[in-house]
N, C-alpha and C positions, 0 to 999 in steps of 0.2 A: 504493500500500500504506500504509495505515495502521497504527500503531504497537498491537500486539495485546497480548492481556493479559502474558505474558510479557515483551515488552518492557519494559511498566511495571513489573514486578515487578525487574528487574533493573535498574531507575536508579533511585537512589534519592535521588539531585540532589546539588548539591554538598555535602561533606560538610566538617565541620570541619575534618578534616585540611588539609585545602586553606587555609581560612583562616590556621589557625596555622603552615602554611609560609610563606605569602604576608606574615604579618606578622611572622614573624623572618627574611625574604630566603632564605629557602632554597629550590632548583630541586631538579627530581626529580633532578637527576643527582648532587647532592650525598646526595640518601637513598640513591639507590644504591649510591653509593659506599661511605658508612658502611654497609651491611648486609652482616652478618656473613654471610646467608645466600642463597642465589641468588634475584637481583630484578631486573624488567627497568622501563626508563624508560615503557613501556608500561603495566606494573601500576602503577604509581605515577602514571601520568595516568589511570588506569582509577579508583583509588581518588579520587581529590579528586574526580573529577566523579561520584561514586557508583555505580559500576557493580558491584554486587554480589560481593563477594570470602567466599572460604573463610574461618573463622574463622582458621585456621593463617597467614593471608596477612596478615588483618587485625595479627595479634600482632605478622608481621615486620616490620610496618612500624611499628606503635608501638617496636620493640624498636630499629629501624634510627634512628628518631624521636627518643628517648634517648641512641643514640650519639653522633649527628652533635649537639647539642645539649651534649652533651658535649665535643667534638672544639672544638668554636666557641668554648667558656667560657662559654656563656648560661648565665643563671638561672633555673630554675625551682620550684617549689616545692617537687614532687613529680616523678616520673616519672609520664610521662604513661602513659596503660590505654587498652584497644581504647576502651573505651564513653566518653572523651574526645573520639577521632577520628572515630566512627563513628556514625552515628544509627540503627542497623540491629542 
């Protein structure tokens, strides 16, 4: 079975989010944790590697992204937005 169009519509490759955890040390389980609102280790490995999420999903995880970034003492300039994390 080859990979049909659907498939590609729904990865969308790795996504930045992925990088700007990978380069302030933070594991999915750490967003999870900071998220305020129900998220699993799974969505959070689904998002870095691009796999097509709800906008509603996308926000929780910028919103989660925020927190824990907070929680840490990191600096950032701004609070980070879907379209930051997301190339989609």
């Amino acid at each position: 079975m080859g990979m049909g169009q659907d498939e590609i519509e729904r990865n969308m490759g790795v996504q930045p989010l992925d990088g700007i955890m990978t380069e302030h040390e933070l594991g999915n389980h750490a967003l999870v944790a900071a998220s305020t609102e129900p998220m699993t280790h799974k969505a959070v490995q689904r998002a870095r590697k691009g796999r097509r999420l709800t906008k509603h999903m996308k926000q929780r995880m910028a919103d989660a992204l925020n927190l824990l970034m907070k929680q840490q003492g990191k600096e950032i300039e701004r609070p980070w937005v879907v379209k930051d994390l997301f190339t989609y």
